[in-house]
mmCIF file of the N, C-alpha and C atoms, coordinates in Angstrom:
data_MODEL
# 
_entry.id   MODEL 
# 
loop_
_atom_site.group_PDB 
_atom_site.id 
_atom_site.type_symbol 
_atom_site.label_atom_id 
_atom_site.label_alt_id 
_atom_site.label_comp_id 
_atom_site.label_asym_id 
_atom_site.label_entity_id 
_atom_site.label_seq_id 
_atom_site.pdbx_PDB_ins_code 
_atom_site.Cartn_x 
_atom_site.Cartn_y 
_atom_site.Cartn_z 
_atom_site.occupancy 
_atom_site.B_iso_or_equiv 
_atom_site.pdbx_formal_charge 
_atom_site.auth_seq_id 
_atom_site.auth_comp_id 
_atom_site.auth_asym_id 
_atom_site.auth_atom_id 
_atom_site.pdbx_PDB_model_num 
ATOM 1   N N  . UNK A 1 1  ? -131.721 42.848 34.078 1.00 0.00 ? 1  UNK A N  1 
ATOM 2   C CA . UNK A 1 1  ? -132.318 42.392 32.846 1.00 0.00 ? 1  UNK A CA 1 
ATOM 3   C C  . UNK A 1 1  ? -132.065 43.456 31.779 1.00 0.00 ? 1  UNK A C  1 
ATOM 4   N N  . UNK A 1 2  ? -131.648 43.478 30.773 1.00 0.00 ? 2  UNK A N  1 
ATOM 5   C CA . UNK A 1 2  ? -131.237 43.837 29.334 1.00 0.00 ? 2  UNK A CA 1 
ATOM 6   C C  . UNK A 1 2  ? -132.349 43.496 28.157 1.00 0.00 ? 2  UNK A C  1 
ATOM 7   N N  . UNK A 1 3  ? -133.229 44.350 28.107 1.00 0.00 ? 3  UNK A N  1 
ATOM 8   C CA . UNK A 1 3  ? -134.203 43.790 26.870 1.00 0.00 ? 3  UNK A CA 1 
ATOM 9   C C  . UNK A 1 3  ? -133.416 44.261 25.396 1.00 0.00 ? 3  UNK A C  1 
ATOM 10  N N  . UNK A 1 4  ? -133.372 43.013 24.109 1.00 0.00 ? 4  UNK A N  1 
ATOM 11  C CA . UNK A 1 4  ? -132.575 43.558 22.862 1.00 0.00 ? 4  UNK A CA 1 
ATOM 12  C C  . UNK A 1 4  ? -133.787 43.357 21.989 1.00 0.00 ? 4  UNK A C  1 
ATOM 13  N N  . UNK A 1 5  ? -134.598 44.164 21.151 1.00 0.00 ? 5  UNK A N  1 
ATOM 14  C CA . UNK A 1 5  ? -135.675 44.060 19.816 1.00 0.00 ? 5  UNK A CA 1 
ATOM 15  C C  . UNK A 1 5  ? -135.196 44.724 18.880 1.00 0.00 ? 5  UNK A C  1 
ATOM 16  N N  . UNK A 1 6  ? -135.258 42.775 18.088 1.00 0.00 ? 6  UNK A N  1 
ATOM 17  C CA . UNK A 1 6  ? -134.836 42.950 16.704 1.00 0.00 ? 6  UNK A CA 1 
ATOM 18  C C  . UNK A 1 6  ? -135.684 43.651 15.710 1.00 0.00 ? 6  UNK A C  1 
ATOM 19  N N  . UNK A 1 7  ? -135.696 45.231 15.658 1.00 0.00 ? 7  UNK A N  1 
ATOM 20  C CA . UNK A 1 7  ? -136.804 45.779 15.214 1.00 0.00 ? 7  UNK A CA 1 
ATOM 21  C C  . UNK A 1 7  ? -137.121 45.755 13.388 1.00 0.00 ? 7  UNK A C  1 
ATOM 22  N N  . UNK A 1 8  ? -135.966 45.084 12.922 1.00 0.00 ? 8  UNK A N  1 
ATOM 23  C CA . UNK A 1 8  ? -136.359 44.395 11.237 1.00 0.00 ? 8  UNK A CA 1 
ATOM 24  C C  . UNK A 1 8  ? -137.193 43.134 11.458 1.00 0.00 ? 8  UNK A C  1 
ATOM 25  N N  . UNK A 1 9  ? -137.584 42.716 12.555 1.00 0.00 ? 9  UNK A N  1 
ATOM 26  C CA . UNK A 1 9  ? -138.373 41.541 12.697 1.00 0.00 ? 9  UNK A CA 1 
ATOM 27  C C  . UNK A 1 9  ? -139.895 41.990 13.116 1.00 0.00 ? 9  UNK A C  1 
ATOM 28  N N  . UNK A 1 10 ? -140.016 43.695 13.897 1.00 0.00 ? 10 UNK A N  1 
ATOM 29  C CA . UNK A 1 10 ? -141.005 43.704 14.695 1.00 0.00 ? 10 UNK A CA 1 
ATOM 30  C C  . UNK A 1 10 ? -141.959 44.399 13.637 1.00 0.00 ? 10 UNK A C  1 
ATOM 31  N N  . UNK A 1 11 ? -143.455 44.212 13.988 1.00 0.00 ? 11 UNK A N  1 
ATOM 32  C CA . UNK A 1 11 ? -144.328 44.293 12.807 1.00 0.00 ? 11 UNK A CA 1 
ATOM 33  C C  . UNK A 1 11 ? -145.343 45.295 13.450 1.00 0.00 ? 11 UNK A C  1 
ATOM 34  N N  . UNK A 1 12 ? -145.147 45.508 14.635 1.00 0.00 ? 12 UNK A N  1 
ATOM 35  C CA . UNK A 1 12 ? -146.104 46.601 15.487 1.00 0.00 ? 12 UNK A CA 1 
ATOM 36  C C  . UNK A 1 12 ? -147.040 46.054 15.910 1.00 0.00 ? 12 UNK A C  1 
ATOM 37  N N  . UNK A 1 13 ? -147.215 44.870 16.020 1.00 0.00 ? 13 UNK A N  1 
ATOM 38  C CA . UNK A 1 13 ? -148.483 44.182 16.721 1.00 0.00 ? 13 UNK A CA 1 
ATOM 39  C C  . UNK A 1 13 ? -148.435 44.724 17.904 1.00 0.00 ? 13 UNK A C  1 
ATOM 40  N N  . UNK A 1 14 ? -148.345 44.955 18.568 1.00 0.00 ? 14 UNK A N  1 
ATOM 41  C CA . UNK A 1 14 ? -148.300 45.444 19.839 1.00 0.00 ? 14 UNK A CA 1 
ATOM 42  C C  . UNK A 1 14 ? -148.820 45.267 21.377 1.00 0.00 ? 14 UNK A C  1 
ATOM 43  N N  . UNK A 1 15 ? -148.575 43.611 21.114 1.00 0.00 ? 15 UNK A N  1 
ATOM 44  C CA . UNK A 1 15 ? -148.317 42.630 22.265 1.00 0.00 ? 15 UNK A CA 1 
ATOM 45  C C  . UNK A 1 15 ? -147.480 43.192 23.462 1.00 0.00 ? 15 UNK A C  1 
ATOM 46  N N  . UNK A 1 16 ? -146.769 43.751 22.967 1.00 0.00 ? 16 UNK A N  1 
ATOM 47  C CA . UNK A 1 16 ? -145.408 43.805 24.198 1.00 0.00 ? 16 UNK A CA 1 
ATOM 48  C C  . UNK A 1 16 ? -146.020 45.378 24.775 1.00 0.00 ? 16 UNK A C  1 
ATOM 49  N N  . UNK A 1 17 ? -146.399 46.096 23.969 1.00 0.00 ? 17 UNK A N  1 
ATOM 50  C CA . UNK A 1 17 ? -147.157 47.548 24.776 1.00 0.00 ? 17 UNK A CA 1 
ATOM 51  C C  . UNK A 1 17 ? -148.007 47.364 25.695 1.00 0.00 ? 17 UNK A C  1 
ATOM 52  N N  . UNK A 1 18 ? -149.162 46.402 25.190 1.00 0.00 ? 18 UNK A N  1 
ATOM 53  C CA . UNK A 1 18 ? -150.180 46.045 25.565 1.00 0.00 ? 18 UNK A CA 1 
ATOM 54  C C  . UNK A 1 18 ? -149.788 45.020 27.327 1.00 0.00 ? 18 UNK A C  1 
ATOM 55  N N  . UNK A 1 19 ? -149.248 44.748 27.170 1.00 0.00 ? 19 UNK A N  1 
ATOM 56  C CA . UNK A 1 19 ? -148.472 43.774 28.701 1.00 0.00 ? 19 UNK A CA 1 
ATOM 57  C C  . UNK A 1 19 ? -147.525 44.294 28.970 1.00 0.00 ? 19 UNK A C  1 
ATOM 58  N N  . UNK A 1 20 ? -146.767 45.214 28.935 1.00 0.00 ? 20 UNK A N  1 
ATOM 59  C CA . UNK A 1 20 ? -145.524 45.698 29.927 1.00 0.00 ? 20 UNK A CA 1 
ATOM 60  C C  . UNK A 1 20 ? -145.880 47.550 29.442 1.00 0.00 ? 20 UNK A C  1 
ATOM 61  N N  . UNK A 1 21 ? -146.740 48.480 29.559 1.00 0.00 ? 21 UNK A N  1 
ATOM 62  C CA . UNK A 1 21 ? -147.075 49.511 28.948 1.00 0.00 ? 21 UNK A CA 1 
ATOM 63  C C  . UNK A 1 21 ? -145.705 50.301 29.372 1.00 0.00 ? 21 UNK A C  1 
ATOM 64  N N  . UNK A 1 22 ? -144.801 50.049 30.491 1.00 0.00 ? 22 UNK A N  1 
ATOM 65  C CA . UNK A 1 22 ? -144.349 51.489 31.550 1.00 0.00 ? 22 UNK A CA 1 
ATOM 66  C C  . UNK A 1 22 ? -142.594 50.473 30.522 1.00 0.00 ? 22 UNK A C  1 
ATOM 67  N N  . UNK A 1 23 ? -142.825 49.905 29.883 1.00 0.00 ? 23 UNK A N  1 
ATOM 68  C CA . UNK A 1 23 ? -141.324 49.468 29.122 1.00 0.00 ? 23 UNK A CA 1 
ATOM 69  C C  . UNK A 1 23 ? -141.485 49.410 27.780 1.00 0.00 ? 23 UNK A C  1 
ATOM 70  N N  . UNK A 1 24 ? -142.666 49.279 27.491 1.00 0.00 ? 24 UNK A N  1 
ATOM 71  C CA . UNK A 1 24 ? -142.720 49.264 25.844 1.00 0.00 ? 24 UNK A CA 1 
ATOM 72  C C  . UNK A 1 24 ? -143.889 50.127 25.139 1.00 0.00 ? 24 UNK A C  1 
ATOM 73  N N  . UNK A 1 25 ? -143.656 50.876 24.189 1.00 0.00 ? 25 UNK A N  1 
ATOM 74  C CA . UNK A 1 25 ? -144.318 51.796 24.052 1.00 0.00 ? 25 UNK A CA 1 
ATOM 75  C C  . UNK A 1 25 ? -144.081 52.278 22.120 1.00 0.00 ? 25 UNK A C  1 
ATOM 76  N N  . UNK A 1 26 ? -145.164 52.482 21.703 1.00 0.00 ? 26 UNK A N  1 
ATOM 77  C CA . UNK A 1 26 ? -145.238 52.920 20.053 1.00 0.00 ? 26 UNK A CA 1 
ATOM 78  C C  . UNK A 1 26 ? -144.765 54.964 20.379 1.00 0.00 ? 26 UNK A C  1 
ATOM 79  N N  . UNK A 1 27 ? -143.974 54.724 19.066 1.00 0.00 ? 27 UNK A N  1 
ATOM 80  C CA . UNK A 1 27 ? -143.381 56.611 19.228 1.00 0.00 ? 27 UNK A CA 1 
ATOM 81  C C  . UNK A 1 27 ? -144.240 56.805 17.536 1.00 0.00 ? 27 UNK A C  1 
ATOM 82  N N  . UNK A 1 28 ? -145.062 57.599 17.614 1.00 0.00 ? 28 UNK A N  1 
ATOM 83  C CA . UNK A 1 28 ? -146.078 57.790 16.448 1.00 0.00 ? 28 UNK A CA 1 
ATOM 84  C C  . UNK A 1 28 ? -146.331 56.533 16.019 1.00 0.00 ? 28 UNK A C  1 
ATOM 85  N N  . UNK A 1 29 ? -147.039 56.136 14.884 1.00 0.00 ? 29 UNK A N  1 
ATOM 86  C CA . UNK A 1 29 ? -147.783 54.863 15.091 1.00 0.00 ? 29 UNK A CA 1 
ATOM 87  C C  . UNK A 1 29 ? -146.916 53.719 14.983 1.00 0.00 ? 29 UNK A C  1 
ATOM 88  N N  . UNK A 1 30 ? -145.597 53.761 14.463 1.00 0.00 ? 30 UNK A N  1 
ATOM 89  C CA . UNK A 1 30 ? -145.721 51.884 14.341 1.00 0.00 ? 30 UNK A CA 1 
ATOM 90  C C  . UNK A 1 30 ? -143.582 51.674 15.115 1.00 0.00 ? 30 UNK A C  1 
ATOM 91  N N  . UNK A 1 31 ? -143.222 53.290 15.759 1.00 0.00 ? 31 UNK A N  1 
ATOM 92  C CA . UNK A 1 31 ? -142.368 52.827 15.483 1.00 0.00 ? 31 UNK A CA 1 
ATOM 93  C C  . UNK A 1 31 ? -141.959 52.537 17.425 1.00 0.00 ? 31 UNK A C  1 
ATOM 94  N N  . UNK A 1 32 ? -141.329 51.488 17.406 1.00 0.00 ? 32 UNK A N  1 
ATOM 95  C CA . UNK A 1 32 ? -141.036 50.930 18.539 1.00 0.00 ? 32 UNK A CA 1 
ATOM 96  C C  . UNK A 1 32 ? -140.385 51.336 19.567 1.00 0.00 ? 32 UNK A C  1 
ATOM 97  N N  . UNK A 1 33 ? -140.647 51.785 20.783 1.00 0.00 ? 33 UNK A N  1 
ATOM 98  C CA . UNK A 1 33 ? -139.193 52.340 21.745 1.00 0.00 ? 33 UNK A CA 1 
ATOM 99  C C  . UNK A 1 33 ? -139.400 51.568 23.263 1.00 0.00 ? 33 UNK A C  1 
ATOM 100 N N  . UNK A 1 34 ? -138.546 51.059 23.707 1.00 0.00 ? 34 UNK A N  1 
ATOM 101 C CA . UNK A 1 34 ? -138.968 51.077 24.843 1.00 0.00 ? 34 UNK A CA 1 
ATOM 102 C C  . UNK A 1 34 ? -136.973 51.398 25.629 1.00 0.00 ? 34 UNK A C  1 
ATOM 103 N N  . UNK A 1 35 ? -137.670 50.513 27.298 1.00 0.00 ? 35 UNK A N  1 
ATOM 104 C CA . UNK A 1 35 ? -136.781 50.760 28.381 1.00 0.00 ? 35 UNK A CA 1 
ATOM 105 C C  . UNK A 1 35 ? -135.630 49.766 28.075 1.00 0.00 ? 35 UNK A C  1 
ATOM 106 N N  . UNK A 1 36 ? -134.225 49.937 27.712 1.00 0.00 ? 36 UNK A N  1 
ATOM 107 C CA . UNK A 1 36 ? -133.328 48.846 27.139 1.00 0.00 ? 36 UNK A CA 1 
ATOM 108 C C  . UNK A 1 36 ? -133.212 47.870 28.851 1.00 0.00 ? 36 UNK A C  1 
ATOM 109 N N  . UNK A 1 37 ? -133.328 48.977 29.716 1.00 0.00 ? 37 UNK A N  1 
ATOM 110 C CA . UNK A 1 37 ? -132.877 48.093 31.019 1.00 0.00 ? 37 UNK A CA 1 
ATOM 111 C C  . UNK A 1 37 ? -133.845 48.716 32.307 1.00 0.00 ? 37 UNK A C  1 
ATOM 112 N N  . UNK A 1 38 ? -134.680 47.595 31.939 1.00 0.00 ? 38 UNK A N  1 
ATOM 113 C CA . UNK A 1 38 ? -135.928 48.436 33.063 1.00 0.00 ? 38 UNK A CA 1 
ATOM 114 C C  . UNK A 1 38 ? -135.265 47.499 34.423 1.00 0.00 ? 38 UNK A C  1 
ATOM 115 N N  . UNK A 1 39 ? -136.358 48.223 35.803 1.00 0.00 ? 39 UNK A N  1 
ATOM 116 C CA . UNK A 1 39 ? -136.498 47.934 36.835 1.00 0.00 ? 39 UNK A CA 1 
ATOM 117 C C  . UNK A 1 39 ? -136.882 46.195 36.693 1.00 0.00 ? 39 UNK A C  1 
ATOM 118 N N  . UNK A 1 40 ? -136.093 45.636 37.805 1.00 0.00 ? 40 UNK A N  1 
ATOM 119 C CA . UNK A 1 40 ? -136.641 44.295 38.567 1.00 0.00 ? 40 UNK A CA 1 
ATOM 120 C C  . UNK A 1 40 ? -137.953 44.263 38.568 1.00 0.00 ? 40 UNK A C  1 
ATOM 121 N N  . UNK A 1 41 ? -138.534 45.098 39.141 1.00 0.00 ? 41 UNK A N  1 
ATOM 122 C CA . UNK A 1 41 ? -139.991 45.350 39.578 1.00 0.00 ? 41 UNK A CA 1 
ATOM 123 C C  . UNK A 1 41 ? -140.731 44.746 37.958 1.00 0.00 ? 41 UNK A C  1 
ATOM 124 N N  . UNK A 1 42 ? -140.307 45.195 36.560 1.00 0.00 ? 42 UNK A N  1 
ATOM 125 C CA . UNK A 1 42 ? -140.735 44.668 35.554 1.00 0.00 ? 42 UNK A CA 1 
ATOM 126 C C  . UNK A 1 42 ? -140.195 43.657 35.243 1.00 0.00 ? 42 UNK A C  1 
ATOM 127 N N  . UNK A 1 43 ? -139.811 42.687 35.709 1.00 0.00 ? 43 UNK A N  1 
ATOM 128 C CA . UNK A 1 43 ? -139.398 41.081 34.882 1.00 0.00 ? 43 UNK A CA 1 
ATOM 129 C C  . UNK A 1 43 ? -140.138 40.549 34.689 1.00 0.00 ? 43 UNK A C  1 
ATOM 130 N N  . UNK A 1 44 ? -141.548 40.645 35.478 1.00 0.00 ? 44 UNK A N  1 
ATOM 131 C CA . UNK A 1 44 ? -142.775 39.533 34.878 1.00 0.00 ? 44 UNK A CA 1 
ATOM 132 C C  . UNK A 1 44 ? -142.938 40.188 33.451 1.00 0.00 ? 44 UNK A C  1 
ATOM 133 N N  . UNK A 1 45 ? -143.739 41.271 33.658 1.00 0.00 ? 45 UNK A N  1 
ATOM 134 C CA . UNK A 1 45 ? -144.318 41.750 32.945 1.00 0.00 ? 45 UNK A CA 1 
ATOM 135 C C  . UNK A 1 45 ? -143.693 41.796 31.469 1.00 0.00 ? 45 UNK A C  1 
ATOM 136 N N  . UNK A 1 46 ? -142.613 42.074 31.406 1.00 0.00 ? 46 UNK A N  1 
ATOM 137 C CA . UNK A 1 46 ? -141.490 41.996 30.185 1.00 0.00 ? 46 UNK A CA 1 
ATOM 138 C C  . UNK A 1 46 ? -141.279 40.481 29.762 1.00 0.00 ? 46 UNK A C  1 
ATOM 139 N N  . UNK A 1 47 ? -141.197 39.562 31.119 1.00 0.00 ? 47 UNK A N  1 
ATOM 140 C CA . UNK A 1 47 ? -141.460 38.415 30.469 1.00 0.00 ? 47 UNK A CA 1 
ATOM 141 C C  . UNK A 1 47 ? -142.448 37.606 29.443 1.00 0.00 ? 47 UNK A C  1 
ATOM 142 N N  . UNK A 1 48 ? -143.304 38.625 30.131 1.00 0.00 ? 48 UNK A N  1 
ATOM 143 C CA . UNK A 1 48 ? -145.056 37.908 29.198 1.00 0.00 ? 48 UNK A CA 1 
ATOM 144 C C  . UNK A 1 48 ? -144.973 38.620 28.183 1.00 0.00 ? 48 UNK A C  1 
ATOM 145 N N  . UNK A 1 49 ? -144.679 39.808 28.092 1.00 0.00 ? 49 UNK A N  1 
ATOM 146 C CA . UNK A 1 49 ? -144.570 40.591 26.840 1.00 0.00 ? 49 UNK A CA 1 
ATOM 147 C C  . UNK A 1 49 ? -143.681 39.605 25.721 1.00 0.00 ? 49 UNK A C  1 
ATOM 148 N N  . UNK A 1 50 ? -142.521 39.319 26.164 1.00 0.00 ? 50 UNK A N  1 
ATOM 149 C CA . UNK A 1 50 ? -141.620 38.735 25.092 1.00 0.00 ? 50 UNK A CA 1 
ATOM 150 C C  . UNK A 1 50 ? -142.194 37.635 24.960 1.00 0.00 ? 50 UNK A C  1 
ATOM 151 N N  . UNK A 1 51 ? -143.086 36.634 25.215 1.00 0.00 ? 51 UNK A N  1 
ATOM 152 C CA . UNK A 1 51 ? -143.385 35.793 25.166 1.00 0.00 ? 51 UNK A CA 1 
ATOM 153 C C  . UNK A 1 51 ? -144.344 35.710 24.142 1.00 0.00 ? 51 UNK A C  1 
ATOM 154 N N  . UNK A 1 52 ? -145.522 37.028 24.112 1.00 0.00 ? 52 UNK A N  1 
ATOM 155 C CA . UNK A 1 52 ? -146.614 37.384 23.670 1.00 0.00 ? 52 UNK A CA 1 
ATOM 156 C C  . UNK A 1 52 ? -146.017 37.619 21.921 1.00 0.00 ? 52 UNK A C  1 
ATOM 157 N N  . UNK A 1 53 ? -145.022 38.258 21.863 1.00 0.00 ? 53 UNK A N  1 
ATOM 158 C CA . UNK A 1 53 ? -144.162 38.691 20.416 1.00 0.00 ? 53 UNK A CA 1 
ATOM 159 C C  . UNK A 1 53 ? -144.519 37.671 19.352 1.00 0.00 ? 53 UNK A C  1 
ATOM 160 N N  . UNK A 1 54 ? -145.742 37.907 18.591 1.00 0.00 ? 54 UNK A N  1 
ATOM 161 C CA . UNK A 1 54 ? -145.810 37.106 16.960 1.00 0.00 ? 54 UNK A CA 1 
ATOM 162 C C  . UNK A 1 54 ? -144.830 36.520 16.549 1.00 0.00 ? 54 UNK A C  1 
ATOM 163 N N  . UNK A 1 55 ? -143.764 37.298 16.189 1.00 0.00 ? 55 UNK A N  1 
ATOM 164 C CA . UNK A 1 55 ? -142.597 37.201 15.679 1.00 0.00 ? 55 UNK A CA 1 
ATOM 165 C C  . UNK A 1 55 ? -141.601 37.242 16.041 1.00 0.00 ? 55 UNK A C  1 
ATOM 166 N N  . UNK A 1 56 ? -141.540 37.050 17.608 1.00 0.00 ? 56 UNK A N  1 
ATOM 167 C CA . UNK A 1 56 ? -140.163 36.672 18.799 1.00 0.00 ? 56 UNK A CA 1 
ATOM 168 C C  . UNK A 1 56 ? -139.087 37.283 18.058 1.00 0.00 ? 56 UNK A C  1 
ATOM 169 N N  . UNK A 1 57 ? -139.836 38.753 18.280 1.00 0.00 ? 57 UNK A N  1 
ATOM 170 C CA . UNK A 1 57 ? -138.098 40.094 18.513 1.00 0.00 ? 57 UNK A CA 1 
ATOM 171 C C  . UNK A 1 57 ? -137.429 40.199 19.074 1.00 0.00 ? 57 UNK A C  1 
ATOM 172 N N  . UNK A 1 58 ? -138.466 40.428 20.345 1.00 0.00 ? 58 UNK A N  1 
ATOM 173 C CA . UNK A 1 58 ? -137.740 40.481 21.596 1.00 0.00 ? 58 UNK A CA 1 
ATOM 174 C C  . UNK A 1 58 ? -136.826 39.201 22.201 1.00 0.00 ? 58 UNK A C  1 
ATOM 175 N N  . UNK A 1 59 ? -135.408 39.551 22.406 1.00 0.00 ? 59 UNK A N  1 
ATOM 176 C CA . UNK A 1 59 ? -134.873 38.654 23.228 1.00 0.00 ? 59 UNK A CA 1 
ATOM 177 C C  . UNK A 1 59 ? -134.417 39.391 24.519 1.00 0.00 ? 59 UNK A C  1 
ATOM 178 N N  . UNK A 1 60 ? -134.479 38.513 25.745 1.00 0.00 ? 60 UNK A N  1 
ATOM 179 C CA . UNK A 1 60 ? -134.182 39.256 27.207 1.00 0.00 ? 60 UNK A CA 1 
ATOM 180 C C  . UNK A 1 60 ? -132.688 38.413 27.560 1.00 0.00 ? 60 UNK A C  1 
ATOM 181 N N  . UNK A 1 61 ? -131.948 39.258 28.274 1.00 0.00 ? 61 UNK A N  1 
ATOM 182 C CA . UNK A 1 61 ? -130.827 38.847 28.442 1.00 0.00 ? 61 UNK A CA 1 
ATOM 183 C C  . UNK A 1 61 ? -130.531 39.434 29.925 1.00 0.00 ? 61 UNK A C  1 
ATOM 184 N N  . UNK A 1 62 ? -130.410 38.421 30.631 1.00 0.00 ? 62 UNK A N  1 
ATOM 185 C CA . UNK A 1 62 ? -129.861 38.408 32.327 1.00 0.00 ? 62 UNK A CA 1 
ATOM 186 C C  . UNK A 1 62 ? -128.553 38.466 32.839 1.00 0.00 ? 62 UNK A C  1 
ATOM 187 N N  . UNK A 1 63 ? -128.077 39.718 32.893 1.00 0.00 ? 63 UNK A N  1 
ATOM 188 C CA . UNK A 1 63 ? -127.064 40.144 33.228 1.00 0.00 ? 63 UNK A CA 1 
ATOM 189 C C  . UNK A 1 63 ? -126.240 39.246 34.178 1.00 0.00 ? 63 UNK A C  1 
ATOM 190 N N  . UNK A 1 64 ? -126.682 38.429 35.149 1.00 0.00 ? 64 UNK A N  1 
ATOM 191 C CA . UNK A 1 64 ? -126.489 38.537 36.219 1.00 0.00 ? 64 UNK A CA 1 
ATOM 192 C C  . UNK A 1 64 ? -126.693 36.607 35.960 1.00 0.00 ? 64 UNK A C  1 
ATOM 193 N N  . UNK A 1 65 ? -127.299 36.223 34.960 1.00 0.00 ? 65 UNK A N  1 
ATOM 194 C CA . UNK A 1 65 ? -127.721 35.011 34.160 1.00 0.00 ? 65 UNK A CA 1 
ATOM 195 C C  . UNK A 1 65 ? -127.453 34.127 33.308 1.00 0.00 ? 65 UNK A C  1 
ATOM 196 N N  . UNK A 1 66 ? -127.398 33.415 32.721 1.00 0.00 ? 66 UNK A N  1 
ATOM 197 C CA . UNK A 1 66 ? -127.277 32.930 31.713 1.00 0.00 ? 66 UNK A CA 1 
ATOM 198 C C  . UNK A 1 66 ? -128.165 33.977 30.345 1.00 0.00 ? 66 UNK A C  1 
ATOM 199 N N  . UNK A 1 67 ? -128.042 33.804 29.276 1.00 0.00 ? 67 UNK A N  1 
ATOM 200 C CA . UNK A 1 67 ? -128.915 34.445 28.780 1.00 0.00 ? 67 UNK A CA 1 
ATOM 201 C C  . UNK A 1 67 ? -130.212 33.813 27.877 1.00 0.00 ? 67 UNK A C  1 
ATOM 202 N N  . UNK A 1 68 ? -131.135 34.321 27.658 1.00 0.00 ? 68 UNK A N  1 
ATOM 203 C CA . UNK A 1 68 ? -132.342 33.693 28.061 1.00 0.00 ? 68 UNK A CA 1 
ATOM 204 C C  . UNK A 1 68 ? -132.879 34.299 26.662 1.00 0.00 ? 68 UNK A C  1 
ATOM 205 N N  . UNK A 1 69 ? -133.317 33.605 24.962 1.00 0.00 ? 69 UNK A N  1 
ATOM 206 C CA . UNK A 1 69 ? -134.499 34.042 24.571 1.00 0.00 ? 69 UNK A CA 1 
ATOM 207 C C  . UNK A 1 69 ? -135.905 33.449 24.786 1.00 0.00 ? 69 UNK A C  1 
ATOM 208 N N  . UNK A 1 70 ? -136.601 34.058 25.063 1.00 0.00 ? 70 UNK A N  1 
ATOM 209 C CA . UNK A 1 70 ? -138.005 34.238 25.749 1.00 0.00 ? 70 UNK A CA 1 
ATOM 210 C C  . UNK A 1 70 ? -138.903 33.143 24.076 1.00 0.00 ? 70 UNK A C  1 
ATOM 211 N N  . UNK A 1 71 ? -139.542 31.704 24.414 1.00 0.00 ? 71 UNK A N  1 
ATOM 212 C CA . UNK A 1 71 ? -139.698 31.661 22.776 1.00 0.00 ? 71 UNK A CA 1 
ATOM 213 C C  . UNK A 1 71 ? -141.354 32.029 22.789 1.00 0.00 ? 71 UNK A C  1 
ATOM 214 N N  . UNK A 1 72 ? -142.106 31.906 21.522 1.00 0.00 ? 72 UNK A N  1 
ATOM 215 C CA . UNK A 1 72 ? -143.141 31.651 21.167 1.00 0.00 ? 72 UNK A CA 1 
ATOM 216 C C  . UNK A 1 72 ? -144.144 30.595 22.115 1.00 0.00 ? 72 UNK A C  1 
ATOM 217 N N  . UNK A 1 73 ? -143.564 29.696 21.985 1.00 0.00 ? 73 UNK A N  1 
ATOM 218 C CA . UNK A 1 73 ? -144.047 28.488 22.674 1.00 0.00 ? 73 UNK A CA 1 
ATOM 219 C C  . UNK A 1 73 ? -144.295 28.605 23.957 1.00 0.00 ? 73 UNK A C  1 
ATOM 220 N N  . UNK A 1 74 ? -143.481 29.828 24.888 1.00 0.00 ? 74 UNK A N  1 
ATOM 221 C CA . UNK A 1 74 ? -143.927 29.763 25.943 1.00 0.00 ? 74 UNK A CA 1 
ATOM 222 C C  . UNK A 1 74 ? -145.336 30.410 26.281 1.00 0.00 ? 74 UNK A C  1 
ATOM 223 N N  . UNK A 1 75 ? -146.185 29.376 26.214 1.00 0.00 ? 75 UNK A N  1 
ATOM 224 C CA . UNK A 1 75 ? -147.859 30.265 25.857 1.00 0.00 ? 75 UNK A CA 1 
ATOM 225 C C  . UNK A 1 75 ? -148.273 31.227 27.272 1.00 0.00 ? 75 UNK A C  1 
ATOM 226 N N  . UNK A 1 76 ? -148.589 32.305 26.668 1.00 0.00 ? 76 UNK A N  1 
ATOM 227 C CA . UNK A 1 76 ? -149.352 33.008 27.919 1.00 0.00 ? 76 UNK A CA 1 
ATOM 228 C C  . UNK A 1 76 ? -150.599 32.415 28.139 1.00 0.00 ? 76 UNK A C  1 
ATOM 229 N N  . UNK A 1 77 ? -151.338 31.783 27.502 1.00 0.00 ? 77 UNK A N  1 
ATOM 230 C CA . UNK A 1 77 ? -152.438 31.204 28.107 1.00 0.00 ? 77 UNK A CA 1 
ATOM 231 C C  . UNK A 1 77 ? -152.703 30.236 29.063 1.00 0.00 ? 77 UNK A C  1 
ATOM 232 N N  . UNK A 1 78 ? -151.268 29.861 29.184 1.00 0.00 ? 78 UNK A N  1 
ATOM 233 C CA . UNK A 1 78 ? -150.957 29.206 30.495 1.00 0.00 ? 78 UNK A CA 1 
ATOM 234 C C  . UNK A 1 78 ? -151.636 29.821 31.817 1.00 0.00 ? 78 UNK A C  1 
ATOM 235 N N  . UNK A 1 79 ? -150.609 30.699 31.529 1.00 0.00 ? 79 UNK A N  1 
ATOM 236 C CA . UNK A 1 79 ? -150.543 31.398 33.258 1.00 0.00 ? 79 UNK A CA 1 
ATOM 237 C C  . UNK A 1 79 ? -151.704 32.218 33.299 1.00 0.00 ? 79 UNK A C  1 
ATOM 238 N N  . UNK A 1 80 ? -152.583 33.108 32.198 1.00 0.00 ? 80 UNK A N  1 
ATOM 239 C CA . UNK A 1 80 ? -153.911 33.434 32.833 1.00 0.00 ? 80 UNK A CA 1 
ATOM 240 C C  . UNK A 1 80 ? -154.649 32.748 33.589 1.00 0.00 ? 80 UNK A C  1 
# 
């Protein structure tokens, strides 16, 4: 998995910190960094994160996949 954030889109809400903490992470207050190519072990978690995105920055891309943006619509309130 390949995470790409379009960071002229991202506003610092910080959805995606808040659900994947060990891949996405604020560097002083608003500015964005995370893991471009985390562990398997994080695909959920990165999934719900991109999902969670106000403003669907984040797109995930599956190497190994077709490639995949993660939309809005896919509600996390589902799966709680």
């Amino acid at each position: 998995m390949r995470i790409v954030v379009d960071l002229t889109r991202c506003q610092s809400y910080g959805q995606c910190v808040f659900l994947a903490p060990k891949v996405f992470r604020f560097h002083s207050e608003e500015a964005l960094e995370y893991d471009y190519t985390p562990d398997d072990q994080m695909r959920e978690q990165v999934r719900w994160a991109a999902a969670a995105c106000p403003v669907q920055a984040i797109t995930l891309d599956y190497q190994d996949e077709q490639s995949e943006t993660v939309s809005h619509s896919e509600s996390v309130g589902d799966k709680i």
